[in-house]
C-alpha positions in Angstrom: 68.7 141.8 76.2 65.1 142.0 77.1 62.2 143.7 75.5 61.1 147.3 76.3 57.4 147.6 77.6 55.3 148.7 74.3 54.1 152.1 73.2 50.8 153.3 73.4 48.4 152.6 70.8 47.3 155.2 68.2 43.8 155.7 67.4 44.0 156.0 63.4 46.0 152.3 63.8 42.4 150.6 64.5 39.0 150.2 62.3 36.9 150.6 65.9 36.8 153.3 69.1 39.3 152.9 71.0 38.6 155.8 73.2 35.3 153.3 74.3 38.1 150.5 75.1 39.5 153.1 77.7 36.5 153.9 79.3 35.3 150.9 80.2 39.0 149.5 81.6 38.7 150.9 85.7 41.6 150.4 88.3 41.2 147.4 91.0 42.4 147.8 94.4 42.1 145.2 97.0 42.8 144.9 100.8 43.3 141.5 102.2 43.2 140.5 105.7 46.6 139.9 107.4 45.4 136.5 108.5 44.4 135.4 104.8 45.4 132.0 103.4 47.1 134.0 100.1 48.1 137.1 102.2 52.3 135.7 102.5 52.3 135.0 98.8 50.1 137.6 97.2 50.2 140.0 99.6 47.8 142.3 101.6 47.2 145.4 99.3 46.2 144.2 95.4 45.8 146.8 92.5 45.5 146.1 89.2 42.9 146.8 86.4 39.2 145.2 85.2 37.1 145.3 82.5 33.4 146.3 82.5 31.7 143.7 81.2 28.2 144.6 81.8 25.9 148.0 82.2 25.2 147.0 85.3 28.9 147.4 86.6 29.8 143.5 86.6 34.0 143.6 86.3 35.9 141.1 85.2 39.4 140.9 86.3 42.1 138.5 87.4 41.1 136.5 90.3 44.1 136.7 92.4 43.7 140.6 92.5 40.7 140.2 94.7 40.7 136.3 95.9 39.9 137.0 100.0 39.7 140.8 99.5 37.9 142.2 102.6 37.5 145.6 100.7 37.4 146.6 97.2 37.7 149.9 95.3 37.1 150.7 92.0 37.8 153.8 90.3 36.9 154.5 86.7 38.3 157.0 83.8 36.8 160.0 85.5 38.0 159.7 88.6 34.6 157.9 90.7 35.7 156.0 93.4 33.1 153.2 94.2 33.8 149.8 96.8 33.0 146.4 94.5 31.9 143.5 96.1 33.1 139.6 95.0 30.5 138.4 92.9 33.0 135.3 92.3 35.8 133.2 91.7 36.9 130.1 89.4 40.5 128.5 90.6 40.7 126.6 87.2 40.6 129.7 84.7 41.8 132.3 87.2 39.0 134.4 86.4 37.1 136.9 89.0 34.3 139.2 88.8 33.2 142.1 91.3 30.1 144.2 91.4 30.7 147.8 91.1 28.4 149.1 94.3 28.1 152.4 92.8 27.7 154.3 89.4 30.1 154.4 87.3 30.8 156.3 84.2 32.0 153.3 81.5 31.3 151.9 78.5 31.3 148.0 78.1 33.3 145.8 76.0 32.1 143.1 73.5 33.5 139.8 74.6 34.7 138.4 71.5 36.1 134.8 70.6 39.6 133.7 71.8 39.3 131.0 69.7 39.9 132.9 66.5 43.1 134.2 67.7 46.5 133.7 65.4 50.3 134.2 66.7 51.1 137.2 64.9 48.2 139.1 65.5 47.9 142.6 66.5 46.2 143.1 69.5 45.6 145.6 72.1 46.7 145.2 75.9 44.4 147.5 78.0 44.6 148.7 80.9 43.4 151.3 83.4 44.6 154.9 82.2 44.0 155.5 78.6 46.4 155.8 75.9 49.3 155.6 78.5 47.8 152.7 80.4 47.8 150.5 77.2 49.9 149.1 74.4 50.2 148.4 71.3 51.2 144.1 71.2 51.5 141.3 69.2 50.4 137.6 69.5 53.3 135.7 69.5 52.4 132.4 70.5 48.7 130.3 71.7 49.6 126.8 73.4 49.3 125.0 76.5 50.8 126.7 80.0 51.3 125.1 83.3 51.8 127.0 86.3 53.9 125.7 89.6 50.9 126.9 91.4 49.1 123.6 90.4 47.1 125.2 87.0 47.3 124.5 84.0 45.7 126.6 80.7 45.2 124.5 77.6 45.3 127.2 75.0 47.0 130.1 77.2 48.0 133.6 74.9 51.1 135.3 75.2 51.7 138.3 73.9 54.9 141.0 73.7 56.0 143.7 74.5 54.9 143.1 77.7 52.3 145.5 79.8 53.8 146.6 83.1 50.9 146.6 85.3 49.3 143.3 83.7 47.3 142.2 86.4 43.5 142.3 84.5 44.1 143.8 81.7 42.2 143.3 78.5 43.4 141.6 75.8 41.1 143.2 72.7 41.3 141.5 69.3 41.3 143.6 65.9 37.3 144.2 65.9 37.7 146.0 69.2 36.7 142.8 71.2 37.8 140.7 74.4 39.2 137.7 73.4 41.5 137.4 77.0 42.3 139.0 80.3 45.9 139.5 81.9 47.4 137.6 84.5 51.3 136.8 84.4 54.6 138.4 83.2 56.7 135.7 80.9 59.9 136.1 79.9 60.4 133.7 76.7 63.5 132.9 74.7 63.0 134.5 71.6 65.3 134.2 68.3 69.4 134.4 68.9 69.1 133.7 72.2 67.3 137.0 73.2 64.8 136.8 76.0 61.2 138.3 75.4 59.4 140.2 78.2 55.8 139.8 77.8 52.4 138.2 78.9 50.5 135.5 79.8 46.9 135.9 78.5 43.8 133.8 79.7 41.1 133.5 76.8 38.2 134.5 77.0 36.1 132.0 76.2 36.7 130.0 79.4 34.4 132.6 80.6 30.7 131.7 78.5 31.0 128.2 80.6 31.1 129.1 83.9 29.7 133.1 83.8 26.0 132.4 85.1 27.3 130.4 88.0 29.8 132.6 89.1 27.6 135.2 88.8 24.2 133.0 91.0 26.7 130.7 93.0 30.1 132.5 93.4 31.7 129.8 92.0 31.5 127.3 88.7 28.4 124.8 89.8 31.6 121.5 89.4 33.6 119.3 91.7 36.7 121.3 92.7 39.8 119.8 91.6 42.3 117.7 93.9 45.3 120.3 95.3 48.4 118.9 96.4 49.4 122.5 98.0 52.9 122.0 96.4 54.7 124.2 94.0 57.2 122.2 90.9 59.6 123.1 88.8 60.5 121.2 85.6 64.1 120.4 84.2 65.2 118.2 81.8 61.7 116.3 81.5 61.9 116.0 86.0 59.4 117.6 88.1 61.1 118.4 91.5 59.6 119.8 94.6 60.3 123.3 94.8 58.1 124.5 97.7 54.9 123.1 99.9 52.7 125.3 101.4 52.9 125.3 105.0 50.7 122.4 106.8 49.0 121.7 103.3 48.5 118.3 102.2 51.8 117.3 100.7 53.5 118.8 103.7 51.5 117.2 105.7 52.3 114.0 103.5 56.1 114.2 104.3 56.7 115.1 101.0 60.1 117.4 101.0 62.0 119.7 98.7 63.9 118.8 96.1 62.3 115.3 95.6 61.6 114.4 92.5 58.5 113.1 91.3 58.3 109.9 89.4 55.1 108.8 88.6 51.2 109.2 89.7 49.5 106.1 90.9 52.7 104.1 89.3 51.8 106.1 86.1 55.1 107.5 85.0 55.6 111.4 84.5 57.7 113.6 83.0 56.2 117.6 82.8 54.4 119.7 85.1 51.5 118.9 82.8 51.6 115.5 82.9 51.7 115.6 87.0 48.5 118.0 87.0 46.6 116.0 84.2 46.8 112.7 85.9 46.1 113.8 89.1 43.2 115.6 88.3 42.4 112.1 87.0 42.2 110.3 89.7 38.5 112.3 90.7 37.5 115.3 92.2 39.2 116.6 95.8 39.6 114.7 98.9 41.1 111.9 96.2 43.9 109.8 97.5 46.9 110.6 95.1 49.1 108.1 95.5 53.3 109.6 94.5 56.4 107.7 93.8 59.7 110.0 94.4 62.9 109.9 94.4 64.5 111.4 97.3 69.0 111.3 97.6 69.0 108.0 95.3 65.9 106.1 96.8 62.8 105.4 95.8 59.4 106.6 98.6 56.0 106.2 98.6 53.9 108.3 99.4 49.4 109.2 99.7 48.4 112.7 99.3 45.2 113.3 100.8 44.3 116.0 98.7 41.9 119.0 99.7 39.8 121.4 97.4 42.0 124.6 97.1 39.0 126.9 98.5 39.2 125.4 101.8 42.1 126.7 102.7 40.7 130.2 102.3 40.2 131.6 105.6 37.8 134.4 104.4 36.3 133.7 101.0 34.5 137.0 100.3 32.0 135.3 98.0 28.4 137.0 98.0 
């Protein structure tokens, strides 16, 4: 049986304010051109929370909330509405930040140090709402996370219960700080066989690294890494081919469902991890990324022209 969502927290369960934890967690809502490059997959109406990072009314949130967002609206505790405006967007943390264009009454939070965080800690998952958009969680694992969607997190949190509107929430630590942001629902086998509904947490301090170029450039000042524009699933140490986006470059490639992928430039592999980390290997995008499949009992070769995952935005709203 699965977990229940978690129970609010209570105030007198925490040494700081977590009334100022509230105040600065605003709701996130997004509209997305029909015509965008993630508008099939994600959808065209986005809502989810953000943190206020900054007096100045510089958000962070999850980046898929607002990637190609033609509109923006951000309302905080009190009830101001106010549009936000991409400031910008890193594909390899999943992290997003948007300018309030308006005041706001918030507080900030501390970012704190992901690095310091324990499975088995209590933590806090904030969200938009107060009280009743939050909940008291626990830590229960910190380890390595790859995602069909080509991305892969070395040191990813998860944390149960899980939050039911996840999407940007903040992850605060036990001194009131944030050590991660939210961005997926994970179901996990737990002990006797009972699944565990909670979430998948990025850390926060992917963010010190790239934060002044986002915030000047839009974007991390780095080469972009090679996308394949294909989606796997991993079974029994096998990475089949469980989707392609349409007229990407593994479509256009020939490559087709349910093959299985063998090895990267004749370099065996064996996880969805492995796949990603060699061919991010092989240099930055536009990389040839030579595949060996199987495909109904034969062996193919194949060359992936691969393509920086930005280009295949249609509107990047970036400054």
């Amino acid at each position: 049986m699965a977990e229940k969502a978690g129970k609010p927290p209570r105030r007198e369960d925490y040494a700081y304010d977590i009334s100022k934890v509230y105040t600065a967690m605003v709701s996130v809502r997004a509209q997305i051109p029909d015509d965008a490059f993630t508008a099939s997959v994600l959808g065209t109406e986005r809502s989810g929370n953000g943190i206020v990072i900054q007096d100045r009314g510089v958000i962070l949130t999850i980046g898929y909330l607002i990637t190609e967002a033609e509109t923006i609206w951000i309302t905080d505790h009190a009830g101001n509405v106010v549009q936000g405006h991409i400031l910008g967007y890193d594909q390899e943390s999943g992290f997003g930040l948007v300018q309030a264009l308006g005041r706001l009454d918030t507080t900030t939070i501390p970012i704190g140090r992901s690095s310091t965080v324990r499975e088995g800690d209590s933590v806090v998952v904030a969200g938009f709402g107060g009280a009743a958009g939050s909940i008291s969680a626990e830590v229960i694992a910190v380890r390595e996370f790859a995602g069909y969607w080509e991305y892969l997190l070395d040191e990813a949190i998860f944390t149960a219960p899980m939050h039911r509107n996840w999407g940007g929430t903040g992850l605060i630590g036990q001194n009131g700080e944030l050590i991660g942001v939210g961005s997926l629902f994970i179901q996990q086998g737990g002990s006797d066989d009972k699944s565990v509904d909670g979430n998948m947490m990025v850390p926060i301090d992917l963010l010190s690294p790239i934060y002044e170029d986002m915030m000047t450039l839009g974007r991390p000042n780095r080469s972009a890494r090679p996308w394949m524009g294909m989606f796997g699933t991993e079974s029994d140490r096998r990475v089949e081919i469980a989707g392609l986006v349409q007229n990407g470059p593994a479509d256009q490639a020939d490559i087709q469902l349910h093959d299985i992928v063998l090895a990267v430039a004749d370099q065996p592999i064996d996880s969805l991890t492995d796949l990603f980390r060699k061919v991010w290997s092989l240099g930055p995008a536009g990389v040839e990324v030579p595949l060996t499949l199987g495909r109904d009992g034969d062996i193919v070769e194949t060359t992936i022209t691969s393509v920086a995952r930005n280009e295949m935005l249609k509107r990047p709203k970036l400054h």
